[in-house]
GULORO-151937 format. One record per atom (N, C-alpha, C, O): residue in three letters; x, y, z. Coordinates in steps of 0.1 Angstrom, whole numbers, plus 5000, padded with zeros to 4 digits. Example, Ala and Ser with C-alpha at 12.3 -4.5 7.8 and 13.67 -1.06 7.14 Angstrom:
Ala513249435078/Ala512349555078/Ala513249675078/Ala514249675085/Ser512849785071/Ser513749895071/Ser512950005079/Ser513450115080/
This chain:
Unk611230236729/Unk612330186721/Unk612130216706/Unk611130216699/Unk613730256703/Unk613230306686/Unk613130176679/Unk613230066684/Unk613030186667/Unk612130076658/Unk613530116648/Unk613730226642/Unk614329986647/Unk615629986636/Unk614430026623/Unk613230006624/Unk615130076612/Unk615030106599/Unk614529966590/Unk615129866593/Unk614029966584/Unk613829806577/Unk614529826562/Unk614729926555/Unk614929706560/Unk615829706548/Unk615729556541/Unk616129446547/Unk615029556530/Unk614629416524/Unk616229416513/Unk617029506509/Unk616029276513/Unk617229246499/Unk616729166495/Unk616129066499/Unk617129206481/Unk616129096472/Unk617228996462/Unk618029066454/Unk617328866463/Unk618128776455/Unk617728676448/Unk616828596453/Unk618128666438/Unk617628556427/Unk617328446434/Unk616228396436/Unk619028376439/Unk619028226445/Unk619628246457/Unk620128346461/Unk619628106466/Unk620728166479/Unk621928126477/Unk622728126487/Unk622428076465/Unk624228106466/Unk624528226462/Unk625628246466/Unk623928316455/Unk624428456460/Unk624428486472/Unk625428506478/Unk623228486477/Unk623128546491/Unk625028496499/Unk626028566501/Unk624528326500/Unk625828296504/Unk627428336502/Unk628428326510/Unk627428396486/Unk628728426480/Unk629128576482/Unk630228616480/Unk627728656488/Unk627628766487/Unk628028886497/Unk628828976498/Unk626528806504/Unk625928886515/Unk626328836529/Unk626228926538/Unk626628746533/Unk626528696545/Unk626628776557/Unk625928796566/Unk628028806551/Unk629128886565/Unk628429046568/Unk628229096579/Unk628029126554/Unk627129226555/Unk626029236565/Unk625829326573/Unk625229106561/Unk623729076568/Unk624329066586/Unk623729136594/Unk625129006588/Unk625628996596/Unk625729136609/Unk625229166620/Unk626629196599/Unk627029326606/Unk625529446609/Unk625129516618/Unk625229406596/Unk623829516592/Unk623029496601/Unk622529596606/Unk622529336606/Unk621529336617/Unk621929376627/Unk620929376634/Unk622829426633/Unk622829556641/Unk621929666649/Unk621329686660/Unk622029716635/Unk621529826634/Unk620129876623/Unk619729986620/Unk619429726616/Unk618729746607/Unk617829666609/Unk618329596618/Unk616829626607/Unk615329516607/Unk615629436589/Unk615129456578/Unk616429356593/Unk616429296579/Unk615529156569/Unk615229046573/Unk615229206561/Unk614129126555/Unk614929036540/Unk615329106530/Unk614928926541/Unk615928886525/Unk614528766517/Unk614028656521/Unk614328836506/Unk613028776494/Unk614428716488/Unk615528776486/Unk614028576487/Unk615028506479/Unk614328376474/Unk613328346481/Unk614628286464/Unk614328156458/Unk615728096467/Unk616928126466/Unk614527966481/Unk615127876485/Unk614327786493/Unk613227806497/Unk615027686494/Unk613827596502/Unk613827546515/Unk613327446520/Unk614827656521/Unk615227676537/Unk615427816540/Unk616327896541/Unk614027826543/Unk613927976554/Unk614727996568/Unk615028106574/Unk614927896570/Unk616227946580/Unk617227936578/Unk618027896587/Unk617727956567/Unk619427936563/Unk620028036569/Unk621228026572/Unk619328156571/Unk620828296575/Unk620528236592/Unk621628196597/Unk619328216600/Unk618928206614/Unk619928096617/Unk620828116626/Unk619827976609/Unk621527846611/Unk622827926613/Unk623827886619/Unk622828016609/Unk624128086609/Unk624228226613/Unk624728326608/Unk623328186629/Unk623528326636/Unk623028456629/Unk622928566635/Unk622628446619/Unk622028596613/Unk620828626618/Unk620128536614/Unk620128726626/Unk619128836625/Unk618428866611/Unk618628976605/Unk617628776605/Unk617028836596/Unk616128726593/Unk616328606593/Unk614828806588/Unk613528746580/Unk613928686571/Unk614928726565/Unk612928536566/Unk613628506551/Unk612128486543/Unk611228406547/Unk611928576531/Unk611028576524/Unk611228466513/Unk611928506503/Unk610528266514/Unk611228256500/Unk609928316490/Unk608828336494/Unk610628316476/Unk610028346463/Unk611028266453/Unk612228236454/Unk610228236443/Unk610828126432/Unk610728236419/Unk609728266412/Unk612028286418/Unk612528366409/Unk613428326395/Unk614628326396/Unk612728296384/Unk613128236374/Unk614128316371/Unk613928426365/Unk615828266376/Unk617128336367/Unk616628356350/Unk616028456350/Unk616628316341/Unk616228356329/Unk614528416326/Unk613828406336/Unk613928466317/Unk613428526315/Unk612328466311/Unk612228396301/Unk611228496321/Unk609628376320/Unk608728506325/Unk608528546337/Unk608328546313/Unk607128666318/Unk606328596326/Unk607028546335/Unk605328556327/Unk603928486337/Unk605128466347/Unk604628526357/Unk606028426351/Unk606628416362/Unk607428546366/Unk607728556378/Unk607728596360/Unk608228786369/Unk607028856363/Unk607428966360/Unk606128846361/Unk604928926363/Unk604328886376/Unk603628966382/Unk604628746384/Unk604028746392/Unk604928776401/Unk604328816412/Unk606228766401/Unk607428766414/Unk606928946419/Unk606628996430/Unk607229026401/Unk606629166403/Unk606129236416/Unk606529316424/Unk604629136411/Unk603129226419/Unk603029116437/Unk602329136446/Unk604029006435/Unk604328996450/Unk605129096459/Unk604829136470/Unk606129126453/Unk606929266460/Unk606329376458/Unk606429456467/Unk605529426447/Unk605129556457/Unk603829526465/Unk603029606468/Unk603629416467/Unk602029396478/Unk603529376491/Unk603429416503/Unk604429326488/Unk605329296506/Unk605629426507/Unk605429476518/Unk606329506497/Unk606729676499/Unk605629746504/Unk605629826513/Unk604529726498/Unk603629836504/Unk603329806515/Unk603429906523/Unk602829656521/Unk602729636533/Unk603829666546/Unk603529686558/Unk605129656542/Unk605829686549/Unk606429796552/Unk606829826563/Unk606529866538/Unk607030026541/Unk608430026542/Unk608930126546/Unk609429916538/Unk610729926543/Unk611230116537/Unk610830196529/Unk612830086549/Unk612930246543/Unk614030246529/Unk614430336523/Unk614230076525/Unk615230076517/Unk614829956509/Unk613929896514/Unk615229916499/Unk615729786488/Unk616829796483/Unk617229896477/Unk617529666487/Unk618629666481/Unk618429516474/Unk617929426480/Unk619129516458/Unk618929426454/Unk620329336447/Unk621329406448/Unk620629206442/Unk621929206437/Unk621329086426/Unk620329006428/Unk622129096415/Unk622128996402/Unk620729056392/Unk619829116398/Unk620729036379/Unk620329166372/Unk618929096370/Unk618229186365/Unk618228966372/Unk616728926373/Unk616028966386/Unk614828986386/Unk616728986399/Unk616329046412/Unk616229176409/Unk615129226409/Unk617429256406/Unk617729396403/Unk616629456400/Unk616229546406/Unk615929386383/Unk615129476378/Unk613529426384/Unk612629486380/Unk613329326392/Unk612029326400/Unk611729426407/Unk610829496405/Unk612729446417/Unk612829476429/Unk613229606431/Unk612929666441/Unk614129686415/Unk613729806415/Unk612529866410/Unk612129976414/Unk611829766399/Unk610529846392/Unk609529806408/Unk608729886413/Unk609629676413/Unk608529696425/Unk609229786438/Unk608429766447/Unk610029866441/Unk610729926445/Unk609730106445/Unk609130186452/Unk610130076431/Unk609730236425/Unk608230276426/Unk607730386427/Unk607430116423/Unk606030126421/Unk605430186432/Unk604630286431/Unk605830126445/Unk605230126457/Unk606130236463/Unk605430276472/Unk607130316462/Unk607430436468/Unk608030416480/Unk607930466491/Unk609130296475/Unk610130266488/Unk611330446482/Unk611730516473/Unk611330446497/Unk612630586496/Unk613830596488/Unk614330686481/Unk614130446492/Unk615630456487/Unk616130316485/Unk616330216493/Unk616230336469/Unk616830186462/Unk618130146456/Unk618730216448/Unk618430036459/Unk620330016458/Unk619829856453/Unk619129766458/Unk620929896438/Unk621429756433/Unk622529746432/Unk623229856431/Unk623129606431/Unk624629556431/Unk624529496419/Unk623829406415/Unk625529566414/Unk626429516398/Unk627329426403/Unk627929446413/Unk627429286395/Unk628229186398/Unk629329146385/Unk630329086386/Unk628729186373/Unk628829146359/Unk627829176353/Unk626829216359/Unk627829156338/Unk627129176330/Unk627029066317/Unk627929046308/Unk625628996317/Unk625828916310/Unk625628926296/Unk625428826288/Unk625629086292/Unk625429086279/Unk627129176274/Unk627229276266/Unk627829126278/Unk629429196276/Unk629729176267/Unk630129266260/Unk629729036263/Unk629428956251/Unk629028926241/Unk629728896231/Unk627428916244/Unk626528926227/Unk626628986222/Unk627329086225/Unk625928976212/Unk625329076200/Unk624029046199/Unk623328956204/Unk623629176190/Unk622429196180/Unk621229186195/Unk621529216206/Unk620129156192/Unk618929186199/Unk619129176213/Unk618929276220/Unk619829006221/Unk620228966227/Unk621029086242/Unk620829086254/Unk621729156236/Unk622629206238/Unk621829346242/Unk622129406253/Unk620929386233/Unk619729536232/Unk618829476240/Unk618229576244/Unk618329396245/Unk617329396259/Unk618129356269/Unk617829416280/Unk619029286270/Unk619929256283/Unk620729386286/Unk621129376298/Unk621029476281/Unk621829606283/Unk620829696288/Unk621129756298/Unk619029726280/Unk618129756282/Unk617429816295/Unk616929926300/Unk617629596302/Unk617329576315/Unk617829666323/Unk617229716332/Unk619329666320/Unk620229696334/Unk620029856330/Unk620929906337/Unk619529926325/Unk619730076318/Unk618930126328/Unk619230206336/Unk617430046328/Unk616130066337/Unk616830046353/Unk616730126362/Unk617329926352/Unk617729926367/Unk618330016374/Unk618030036385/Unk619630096364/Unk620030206367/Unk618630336370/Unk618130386379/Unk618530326361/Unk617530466360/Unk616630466379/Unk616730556388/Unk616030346379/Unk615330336389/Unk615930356404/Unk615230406413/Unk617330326407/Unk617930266416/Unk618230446424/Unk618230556418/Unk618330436432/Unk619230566442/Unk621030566439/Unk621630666435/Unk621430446442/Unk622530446444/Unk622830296434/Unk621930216431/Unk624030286429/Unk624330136426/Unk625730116430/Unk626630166423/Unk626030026442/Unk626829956441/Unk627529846429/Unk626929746425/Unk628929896424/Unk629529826415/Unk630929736423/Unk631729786431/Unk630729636419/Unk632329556423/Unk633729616422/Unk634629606431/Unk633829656413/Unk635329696407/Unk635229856400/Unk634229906395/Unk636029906400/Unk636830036396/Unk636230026380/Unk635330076374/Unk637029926375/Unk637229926359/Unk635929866353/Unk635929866341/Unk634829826358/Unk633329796356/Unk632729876355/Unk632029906346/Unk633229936373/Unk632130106369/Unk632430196355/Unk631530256349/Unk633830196352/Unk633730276341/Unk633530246334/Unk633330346327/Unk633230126328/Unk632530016315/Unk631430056317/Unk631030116307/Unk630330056328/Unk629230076324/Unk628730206324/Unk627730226317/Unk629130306331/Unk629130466326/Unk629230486313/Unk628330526307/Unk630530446308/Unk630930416289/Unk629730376286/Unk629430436275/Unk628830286290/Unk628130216284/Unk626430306283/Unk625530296274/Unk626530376294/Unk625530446295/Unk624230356305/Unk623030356303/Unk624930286314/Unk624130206319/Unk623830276334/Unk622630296338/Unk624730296339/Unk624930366352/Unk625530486350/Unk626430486342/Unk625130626360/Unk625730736359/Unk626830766370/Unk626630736382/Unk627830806367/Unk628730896377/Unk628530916393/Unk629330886402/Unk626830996392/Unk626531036405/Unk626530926410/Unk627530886416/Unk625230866409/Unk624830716415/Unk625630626414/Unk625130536421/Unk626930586408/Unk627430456409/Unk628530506422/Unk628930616424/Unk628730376429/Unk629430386439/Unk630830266442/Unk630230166446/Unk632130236442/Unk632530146443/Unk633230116461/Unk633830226465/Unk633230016471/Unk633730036483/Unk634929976476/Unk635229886468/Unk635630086482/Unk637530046483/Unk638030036474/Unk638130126466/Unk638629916472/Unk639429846457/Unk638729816449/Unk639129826437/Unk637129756452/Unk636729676449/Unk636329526456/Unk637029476465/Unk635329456451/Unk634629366454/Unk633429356468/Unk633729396479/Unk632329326464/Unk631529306474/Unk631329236482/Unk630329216488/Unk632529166485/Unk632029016498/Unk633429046503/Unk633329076515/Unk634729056498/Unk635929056504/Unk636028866508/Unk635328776507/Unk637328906512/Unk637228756512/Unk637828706530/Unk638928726536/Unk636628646533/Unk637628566549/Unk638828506549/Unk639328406545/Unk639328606556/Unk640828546560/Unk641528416565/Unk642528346562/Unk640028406576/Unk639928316585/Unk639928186582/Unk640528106589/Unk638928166567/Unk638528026561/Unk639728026549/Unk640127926545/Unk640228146543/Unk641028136530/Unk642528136536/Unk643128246537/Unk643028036540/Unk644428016541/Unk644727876540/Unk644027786545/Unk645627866535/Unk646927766529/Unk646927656543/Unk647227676554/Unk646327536538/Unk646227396550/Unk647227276542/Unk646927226531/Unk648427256550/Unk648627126544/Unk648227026545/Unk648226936537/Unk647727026559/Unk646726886549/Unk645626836542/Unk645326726538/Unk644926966541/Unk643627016529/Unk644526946517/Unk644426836512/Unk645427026516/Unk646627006502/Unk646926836502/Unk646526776492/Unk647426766510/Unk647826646507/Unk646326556504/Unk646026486494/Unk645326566516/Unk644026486513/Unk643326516498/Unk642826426490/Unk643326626497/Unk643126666480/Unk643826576470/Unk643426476463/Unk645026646471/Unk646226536461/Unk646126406462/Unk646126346451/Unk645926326472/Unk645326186473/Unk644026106468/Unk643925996463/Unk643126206472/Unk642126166465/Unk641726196447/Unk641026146440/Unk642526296446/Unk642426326431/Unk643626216424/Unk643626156413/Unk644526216432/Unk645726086424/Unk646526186422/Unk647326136414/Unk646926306423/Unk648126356418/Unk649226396430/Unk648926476439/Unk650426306429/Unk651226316431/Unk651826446440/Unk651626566436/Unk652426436449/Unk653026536461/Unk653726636453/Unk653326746455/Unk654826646443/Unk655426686438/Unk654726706426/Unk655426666416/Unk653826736423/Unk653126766406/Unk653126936409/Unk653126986420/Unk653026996397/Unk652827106396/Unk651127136392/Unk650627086382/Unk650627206400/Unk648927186395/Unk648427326394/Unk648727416402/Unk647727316383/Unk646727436375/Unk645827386383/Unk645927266388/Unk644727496385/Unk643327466388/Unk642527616381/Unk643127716378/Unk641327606380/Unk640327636374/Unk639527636386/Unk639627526392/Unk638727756393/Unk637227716401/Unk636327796399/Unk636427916398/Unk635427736397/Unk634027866393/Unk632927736380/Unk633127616377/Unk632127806376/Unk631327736365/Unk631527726351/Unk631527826343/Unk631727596346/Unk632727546335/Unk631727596325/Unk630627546323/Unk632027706319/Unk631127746310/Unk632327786299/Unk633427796302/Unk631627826282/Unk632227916274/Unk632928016280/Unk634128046278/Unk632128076286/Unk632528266289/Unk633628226298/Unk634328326299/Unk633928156303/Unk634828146315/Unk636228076309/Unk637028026317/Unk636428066294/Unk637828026289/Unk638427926289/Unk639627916288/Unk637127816292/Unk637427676295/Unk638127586286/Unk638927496290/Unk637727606270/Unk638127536266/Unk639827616258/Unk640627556252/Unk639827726262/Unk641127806260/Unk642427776269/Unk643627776266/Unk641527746281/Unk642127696291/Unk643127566289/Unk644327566289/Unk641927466289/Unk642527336279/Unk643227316271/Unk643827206273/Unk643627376261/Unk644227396248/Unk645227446254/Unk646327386253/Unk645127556263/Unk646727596265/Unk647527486271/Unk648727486270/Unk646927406277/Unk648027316290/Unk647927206283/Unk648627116286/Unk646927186269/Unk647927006264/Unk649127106252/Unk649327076240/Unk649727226258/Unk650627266246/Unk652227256257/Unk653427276256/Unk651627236264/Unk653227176277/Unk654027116277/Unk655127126282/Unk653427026272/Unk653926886272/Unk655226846281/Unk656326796277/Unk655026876291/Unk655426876306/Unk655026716312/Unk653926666307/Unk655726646321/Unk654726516327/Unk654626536340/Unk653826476347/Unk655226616344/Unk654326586358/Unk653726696363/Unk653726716375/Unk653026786355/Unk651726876355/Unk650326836353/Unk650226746344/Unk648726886361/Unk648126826362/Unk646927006361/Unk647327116363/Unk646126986358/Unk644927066355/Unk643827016363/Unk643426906361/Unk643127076371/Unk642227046379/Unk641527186377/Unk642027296378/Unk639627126374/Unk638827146373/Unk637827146380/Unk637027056379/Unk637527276391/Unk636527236400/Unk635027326399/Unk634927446402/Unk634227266396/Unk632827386396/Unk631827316390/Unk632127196391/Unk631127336385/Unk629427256382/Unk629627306367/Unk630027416363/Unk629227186360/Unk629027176342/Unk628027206343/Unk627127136349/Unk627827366334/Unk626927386329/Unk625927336317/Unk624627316316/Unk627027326311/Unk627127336292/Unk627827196289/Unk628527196278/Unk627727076296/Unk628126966294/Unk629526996283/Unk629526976271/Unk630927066291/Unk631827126285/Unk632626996288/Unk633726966283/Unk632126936298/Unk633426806303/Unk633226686294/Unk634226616291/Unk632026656289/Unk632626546274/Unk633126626264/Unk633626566255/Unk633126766263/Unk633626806248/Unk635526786252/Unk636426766244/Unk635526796260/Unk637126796268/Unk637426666266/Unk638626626264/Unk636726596265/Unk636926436270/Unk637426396256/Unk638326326253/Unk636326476247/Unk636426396234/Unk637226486223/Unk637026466211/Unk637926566226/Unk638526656223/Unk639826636224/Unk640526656214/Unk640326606237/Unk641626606246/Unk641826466253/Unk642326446264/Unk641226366244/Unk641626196250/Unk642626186258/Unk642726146270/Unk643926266247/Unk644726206256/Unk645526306269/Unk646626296276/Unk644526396269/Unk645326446285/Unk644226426300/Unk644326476311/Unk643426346292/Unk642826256307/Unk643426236316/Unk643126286326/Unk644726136316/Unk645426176330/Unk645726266333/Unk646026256345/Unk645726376329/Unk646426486331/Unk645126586342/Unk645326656352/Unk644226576335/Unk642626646337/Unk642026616349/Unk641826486349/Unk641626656361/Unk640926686374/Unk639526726373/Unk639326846375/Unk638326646370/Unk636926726372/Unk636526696382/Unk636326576385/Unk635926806392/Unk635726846405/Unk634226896404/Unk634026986396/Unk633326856409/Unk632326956404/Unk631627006416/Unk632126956425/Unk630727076418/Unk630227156427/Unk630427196441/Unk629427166447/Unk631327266451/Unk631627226462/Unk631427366474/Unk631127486472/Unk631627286485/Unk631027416493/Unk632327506503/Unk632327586512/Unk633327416492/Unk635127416500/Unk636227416493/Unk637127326492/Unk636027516488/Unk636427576478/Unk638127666480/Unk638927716471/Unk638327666498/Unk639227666508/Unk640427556504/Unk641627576501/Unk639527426504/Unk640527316505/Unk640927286492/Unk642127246491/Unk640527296484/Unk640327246467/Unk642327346465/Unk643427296463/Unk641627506466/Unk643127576467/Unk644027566478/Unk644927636482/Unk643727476481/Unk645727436492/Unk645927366483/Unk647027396480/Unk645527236473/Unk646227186467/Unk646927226457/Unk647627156450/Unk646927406453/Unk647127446436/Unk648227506439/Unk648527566450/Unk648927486426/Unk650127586429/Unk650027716417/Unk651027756412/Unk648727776413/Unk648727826399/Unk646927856400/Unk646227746398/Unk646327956401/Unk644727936397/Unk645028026386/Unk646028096384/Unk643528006375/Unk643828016362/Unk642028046360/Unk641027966362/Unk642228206355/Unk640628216348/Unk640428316338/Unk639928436339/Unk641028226322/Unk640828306316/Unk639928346312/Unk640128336299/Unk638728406314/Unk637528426313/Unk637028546304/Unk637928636305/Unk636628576300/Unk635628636283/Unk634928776292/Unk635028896288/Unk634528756300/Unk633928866311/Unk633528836327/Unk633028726330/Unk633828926336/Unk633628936344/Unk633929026356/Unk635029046359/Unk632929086364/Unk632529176373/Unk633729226383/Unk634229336384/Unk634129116392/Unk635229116394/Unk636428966393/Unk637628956389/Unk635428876400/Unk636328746400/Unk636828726414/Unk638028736418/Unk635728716421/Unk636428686437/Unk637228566440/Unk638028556449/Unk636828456431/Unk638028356431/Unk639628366430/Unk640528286432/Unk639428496426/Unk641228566427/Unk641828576439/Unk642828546444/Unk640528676447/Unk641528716461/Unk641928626465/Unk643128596467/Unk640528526469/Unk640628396472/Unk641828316470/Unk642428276480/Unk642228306463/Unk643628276459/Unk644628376466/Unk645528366475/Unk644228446461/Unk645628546467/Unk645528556482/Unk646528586488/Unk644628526487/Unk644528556503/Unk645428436508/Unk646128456518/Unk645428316503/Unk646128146502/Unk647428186496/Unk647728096488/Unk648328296495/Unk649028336485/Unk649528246473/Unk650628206471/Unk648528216465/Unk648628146452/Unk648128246440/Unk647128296436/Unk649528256435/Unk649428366423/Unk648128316413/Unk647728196414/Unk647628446400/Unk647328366394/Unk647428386379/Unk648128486376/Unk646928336370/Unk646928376353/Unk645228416350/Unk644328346351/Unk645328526345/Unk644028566344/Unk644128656329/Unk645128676322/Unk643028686327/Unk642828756314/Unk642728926317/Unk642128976327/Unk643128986309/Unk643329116312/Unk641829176306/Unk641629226295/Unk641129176315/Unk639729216309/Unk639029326322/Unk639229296333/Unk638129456320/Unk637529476334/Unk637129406341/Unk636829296338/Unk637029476357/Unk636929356363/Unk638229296373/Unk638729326384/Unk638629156363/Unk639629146368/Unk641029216372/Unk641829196381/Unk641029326359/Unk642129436360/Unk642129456374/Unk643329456377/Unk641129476386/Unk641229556395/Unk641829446408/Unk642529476417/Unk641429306406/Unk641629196415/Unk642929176412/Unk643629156422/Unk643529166403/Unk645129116401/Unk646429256390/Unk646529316380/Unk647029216403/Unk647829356398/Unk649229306386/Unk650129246391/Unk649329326374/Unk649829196363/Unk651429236368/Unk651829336373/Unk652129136367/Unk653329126375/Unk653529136386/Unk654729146389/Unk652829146391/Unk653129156408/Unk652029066415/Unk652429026426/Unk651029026413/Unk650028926422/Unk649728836410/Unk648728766410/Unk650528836401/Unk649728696392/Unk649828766378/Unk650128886381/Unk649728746362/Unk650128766355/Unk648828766342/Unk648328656341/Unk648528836337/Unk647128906327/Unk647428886313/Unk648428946309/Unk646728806304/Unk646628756290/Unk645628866286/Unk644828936294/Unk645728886271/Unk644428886266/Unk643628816261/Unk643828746251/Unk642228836267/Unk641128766265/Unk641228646251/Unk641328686240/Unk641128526255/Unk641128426240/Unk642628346236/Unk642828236231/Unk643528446238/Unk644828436237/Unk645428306239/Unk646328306248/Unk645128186233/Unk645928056239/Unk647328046239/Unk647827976248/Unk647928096231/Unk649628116233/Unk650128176244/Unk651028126251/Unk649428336247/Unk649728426260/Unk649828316272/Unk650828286279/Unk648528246274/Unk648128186283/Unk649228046287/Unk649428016299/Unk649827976275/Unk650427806275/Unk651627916277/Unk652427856284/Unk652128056274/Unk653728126282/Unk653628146290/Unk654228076298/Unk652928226296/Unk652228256316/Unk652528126318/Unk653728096317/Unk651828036320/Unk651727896325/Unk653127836323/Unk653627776332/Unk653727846311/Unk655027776310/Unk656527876320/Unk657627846324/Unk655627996319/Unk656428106326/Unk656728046341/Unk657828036345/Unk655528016348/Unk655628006362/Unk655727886360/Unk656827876365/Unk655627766355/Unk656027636358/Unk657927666358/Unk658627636368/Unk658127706350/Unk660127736353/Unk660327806361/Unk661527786364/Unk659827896371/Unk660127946380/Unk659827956390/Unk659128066390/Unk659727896404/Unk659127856414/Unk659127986426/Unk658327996436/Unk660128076423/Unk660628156430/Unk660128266425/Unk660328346434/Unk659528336414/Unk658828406407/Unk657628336412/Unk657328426420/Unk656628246413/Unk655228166419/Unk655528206437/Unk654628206446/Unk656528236439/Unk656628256453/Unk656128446461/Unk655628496470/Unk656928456447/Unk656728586451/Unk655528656446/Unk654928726454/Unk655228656438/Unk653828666433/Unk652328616446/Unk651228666448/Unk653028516450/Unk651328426454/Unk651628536468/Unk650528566472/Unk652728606478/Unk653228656488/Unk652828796490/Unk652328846500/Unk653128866477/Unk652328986470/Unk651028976470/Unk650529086475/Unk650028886467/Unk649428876467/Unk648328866482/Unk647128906482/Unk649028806492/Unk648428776500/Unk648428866512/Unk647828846523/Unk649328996507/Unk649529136513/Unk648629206509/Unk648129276517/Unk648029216494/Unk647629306488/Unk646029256492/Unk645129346490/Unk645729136496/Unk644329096497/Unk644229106513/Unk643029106516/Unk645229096523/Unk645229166535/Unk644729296538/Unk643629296544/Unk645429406534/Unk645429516530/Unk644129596530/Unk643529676537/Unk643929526516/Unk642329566511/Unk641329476505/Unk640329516499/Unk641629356507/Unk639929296505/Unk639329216520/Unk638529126520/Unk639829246528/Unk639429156542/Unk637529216542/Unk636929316542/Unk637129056542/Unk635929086540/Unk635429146557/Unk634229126560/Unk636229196565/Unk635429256575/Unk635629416575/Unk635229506583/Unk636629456559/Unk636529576559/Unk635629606544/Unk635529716538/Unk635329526541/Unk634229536533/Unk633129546542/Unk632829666546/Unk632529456546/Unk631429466558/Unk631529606562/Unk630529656559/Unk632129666567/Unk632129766571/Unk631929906562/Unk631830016567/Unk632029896552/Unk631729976544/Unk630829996539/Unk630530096533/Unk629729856540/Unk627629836538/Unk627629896549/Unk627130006546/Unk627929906564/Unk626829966570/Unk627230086567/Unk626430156562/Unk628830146570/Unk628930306570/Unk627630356556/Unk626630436559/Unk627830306546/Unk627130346535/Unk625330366541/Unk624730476541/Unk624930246546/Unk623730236549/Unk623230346562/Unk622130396563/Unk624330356571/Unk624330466584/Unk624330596575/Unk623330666579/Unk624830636568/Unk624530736560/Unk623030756556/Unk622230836561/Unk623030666545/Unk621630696538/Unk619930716546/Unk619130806544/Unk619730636553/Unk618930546557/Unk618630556574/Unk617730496581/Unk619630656579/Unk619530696592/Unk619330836599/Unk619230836611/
């Protein structure tokens, strides 16, 4: 009997894994001996869910703690050497650069990282020169790098981060695609939502999902929808405070507390959008923004910021409608736009839920890790 190929993946935490990988690991155990090093405190999380695969945990500090990635380091190349896999693949840019420098140390064959974003899009000055740095090395080291989106990859070529040869994008874009199966439009998801949050059957509702941070245009967000002055519209806010952004809202925007939805961390993320008629992420940067398809697969248009990245997830007039970055006026007309026209929100969210048919069905994503990996690796 032949002996499948071995293939480690290395992840910071397991809600990537979860947001990422699943459907991949899935398919890949097939045809691969899969091994996943991750910070968690359930080694059988993929085995609960039917996956074929090893779970190595490791406690991988997301931010930057030398004595702790000096040691995460010289644990992977003692598991690489011992193991010999014929591949690493890694995703999020504190995994990335372990897993390629212990990758490279130990003389794995062939190494693949996944670009998701970049979290130095943004800064300046030093900040900005070791975080760009990192990912420069990651590039250098890697075989191949999977990127999310079209307009990323060319940001970071521009940037000199990843080269031409080696970067690779599947399809349209995005790495997980989105389930069909779990992302569709429930009305009674929608009414039990609306009940329990208190807003009314007939309200018109913004929602926000992902992590309430600066970079993510939260408080831009805000500012645009107390400029409505509309009454039976409603903002709902669902994702985990990072940056304790929900008292600055509080104490900022008294008075559109009724108006305001905080939702925080959830694992259903399905049901939250049957209640919306409108998702909304003006966001400062990001990779691609899979909370769009997401949307769009539920045919719910959306308002987004015209930034890489999302350029590729939302097509501007036709699946949802693109601000520029910061723009609180752009943003309170989109929003004032689709609140007047329900039939324009119709056609858009319908467009949408073709175009994420089409091409983001996360089993034709899946399918595009193994062909990739049948290639390389076999």
């Amino acid at each position: 009997m032949l002996l499948k190929p071995k293939i480690f993946f290395v992840a910071t935490v397991e809600f990537t894994v979860n947001a990422f990988l699943l459907n991949h690991l899935r398919m890949l155990s097939g045809d691969f001996d899969l091994t996943l090093i991750v910070s968690t405190t359930d080694p059988d999380f993929l085995s609960k869910q039917g996956i074929s695969a090893r779970v190595i945990p490791m406690n991988m500090a997301r931010k930057i703690n030398i004595p702790s990635d000096l040691y995460c380091l010289f644990k992977l190349i003692i598991i690489f050497l011992k193991n010999k896999p014929s591949a690493v693949q890694s995703i999020t840019p504190k995994a990335g650069l372990l897993a390629m420098l212990a990758g490279f140390i130990s003389f794995v064959p062939f190494r693949v990282h996944a670009f998701t974003g970049q979290v130095w899009a943004n800064k300046k000055g030093i900040a900005r020169f070791i975080l760009k740095s990192m990912d420069r090395l990651i590039g250098l080291l890697a075989h191949r790098c999977i990127i999310d989106s079209p307009s990323q990859r060319d940001f970071l070529i521009n940037q000199g981060v990843v080269s031409n040869e080696k970067s690779i994008v599947f399809g349209s874009g995005s790495l997980a695609g989105v389930d069909l199966d779990r992302f569709k439009f429930n009305q009674k998801s929608a009414h039990v939502v609306r009940k329990n949050l208190m807003i009314p059957e007939d309200a018109f509702v913004f929602m926000y999902l992902g992590r309430l941070t600066i970079d993510k245009g939260i408080i831009d967000l805000v500012n645009a929808f107390s400029r409505l002055g509309r009454q039976n519209v409603y903002l709902v806010m669902v994702g985990p405070d990072e940056k304790d952004l929900k008292d600055q809202i509080r104490d900022q925007y008294s008075e559109l507390l009724a108006k305001i939805r905080f939702v925080g961390l959830t694992s259903q993320s399905e049901m939250y959008l049957s209640a919306a008629n409108v998702l909304c992420l003006p966001s400062y940067r990001e990779g691609f923004g899979s909370v769009l398809i997401e949307a769009g697969a539920m045919s719910i248009p959306v308002i987004a910021s015209n930034i890489y990245g999302i350029q590729d997830a939302v097509i501007d007039r036709e699946t949802g409608i693109l601000h520029a970055p910061k723009d609180v006026k752009a943003i309170t007309a989109s929003m004032e736009l689709l609140l007047a026209n329900s039939k324009l929100v119709s056609q858009l969210g319908i467009a949408a839920r073709i175009r994420v048919t089409n091409e983001f069905d996360a089993k034709i994503l899946s399918r595009y890790w193994l062909d990739f990996y049948l290639k390389y690796i076999r």
